[in-house]
C-alpha positions, 0 to 999 in steps of 0.5 A: 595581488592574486592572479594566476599564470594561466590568466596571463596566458589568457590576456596573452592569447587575447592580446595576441589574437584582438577579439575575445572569440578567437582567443577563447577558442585558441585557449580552449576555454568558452568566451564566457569563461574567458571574459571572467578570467581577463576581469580577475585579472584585471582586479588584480592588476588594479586596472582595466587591460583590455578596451572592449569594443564590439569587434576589436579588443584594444590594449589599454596602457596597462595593459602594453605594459603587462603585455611587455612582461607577460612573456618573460614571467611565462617563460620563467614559470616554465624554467622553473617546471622544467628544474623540478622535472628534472628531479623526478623525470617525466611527470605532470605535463609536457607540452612537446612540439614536432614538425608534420613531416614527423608527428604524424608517423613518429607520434603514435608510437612515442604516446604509447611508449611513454603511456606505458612508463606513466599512465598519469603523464598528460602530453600536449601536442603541438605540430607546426614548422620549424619556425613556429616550434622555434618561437614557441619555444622562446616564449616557453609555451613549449617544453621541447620540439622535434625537428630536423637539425641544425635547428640554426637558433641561438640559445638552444640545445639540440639532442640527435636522434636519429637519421631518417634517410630520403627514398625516391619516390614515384608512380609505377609508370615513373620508376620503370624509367633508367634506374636514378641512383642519385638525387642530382640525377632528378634535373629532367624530372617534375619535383613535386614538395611541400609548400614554402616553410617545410624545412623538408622542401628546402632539404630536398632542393639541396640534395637535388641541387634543385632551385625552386625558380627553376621549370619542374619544381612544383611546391604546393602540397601541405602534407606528405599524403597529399603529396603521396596522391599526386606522386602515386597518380604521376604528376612527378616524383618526390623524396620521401623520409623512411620514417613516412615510407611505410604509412604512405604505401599502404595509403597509396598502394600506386606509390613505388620507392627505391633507394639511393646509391650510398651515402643516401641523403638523409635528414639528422632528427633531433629533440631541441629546446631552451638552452637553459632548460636543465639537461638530464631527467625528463629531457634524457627519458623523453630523447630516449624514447623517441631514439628507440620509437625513431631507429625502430622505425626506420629500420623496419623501413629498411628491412623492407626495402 
């Protein structure tokens, strides 16, 4: 028996997803090469996986079976690169998880920090909300994730790195109103946030002691530039995270923020991943530099405003 860990990642994909175009694509692959890779596997395993139909791939009973086993042999694959890791600190692959309220901002510069300590590092980047990275995370298809903490998952360990405060943001004509000095003082005003599933939407409604039921919430916007725009062009105001300040400024020039009267609400970043995964090595050197990358940032927010 011969077959490969990145086959079983292939049938997993095409399980997963029912067609072999769509799996192909989520696995970067052409269909072609997927079709043959499924087919090695297949006659490996002894017997057909998949019932090709024209539109529809079935699993056949072989194939539930090796589906069952599929994702506890991956993720132990992946226990398994993590201990060598350990050894020898960032090397070969990591596949790293983070939330669109961070990845785009922090992203850049942790790159090209960890470019600079190893050009031959390769760095697969996945965004998603929480609980996506989360499952990710379970089945081993990621190594870490940054995300705001407490995670609430059982059954992983979760490092703080650093504290990312939340600015009121408004347009010009919104700002020049009495001076908000805190986020409870926001019940009259329009609250503009993310769509359901960002946990900075639900953070922000608890600091508010807002309800999404409530007349004035306004949820819909599937990003921080997006939200930005419709801030900066007067249709409420938001919360917005330090480590975005600078960015959307300069995208939105319109946009007016200030601080909070002490203690600022603020959200706790941290890199979380499997408990079992071994701590030091890799781990220590990528938590640190996203600390570095992270507190420079929203320091440098802090000197200028």
């Amino acid at each position: 028996m011969n077959f490969t860990l990145k086959q079983l990642e292939y049938f997993r994909a095409l399980a997963t997803l029912g067609n072999f175009g769509r799996a192909a694509a989520a696995c970067h692959i052409s269909q072609p090469a997927l079709s043959v890779q499924i087919r090695s596997l297949e006659a490996a395993l002894g017997g057909p996986l998949i019932e090709r139909q024209s539109r529809l791939s079935v699993l056949t009973p072989l194939g539930r079976e090796v589906l069952g086993r599929v994702d506890d042999i991956l993720r132990q694959a992946k226990l398994l690169e993590a201990t060598a890791r350990a050894q020898v600190g960032l090397a070969g692959t990591l596949n790293l998880g983070l939330i669109p309220t961070v990845a785009p901002y922090l992203l850049p510069g942790v790159l090209a920090a960890l470019r600079s300590r190893d050009i031959s590092l390769r760095v697969e980047v996945r965004e998603a909300q929480t609980e996506v990275l989360l499952a990710d995370l379970r089945k081993g298809a990621l190594d870490a994730a940054v995300m705001a903490l407490p995670s609430g998952e059982a059954g992983m360990a979760e490092t703080p790195l650093f504290e990312d405060r939340f600015l009121l943001a408004g347009s010009a004509e919104r700002m020049a109103g009495p001076m908000v000095t805190r986020p409870t003082e926001l019940t009259r005003t329009p609250l503009m946030l993310l769509e359901d599933g960002h946990c900075l939407t639900d953070q922000a409604l608890e600091v508010c002691q807002r309800d999404r039921t409530q007349a004035g919430i306004h949820t819909g916007a599937s990003s921080l530039a997006t939200l930005s725009r419709l801030v900066e062009a007067g249709f409420g105001m938001t919360l917005m995270p330090e480590i975005a300040a600078r960015t959307e400024l300069d995208a939105a020039p319109g946009l007016r923020l200030h601080r909070f009267a002490t203690p600022e609400p603020a959200r706790q970043i941290g890199l979380v991943r499997r408990a079992e995964t071994p701590g030091g090595g890799w781990v220590t050197q990528l938590a640190e530099t996203l600390k570095e990358v992270g507190e420079g940032m929203t320091e440098r927010t802090r000197r200028l405003l």
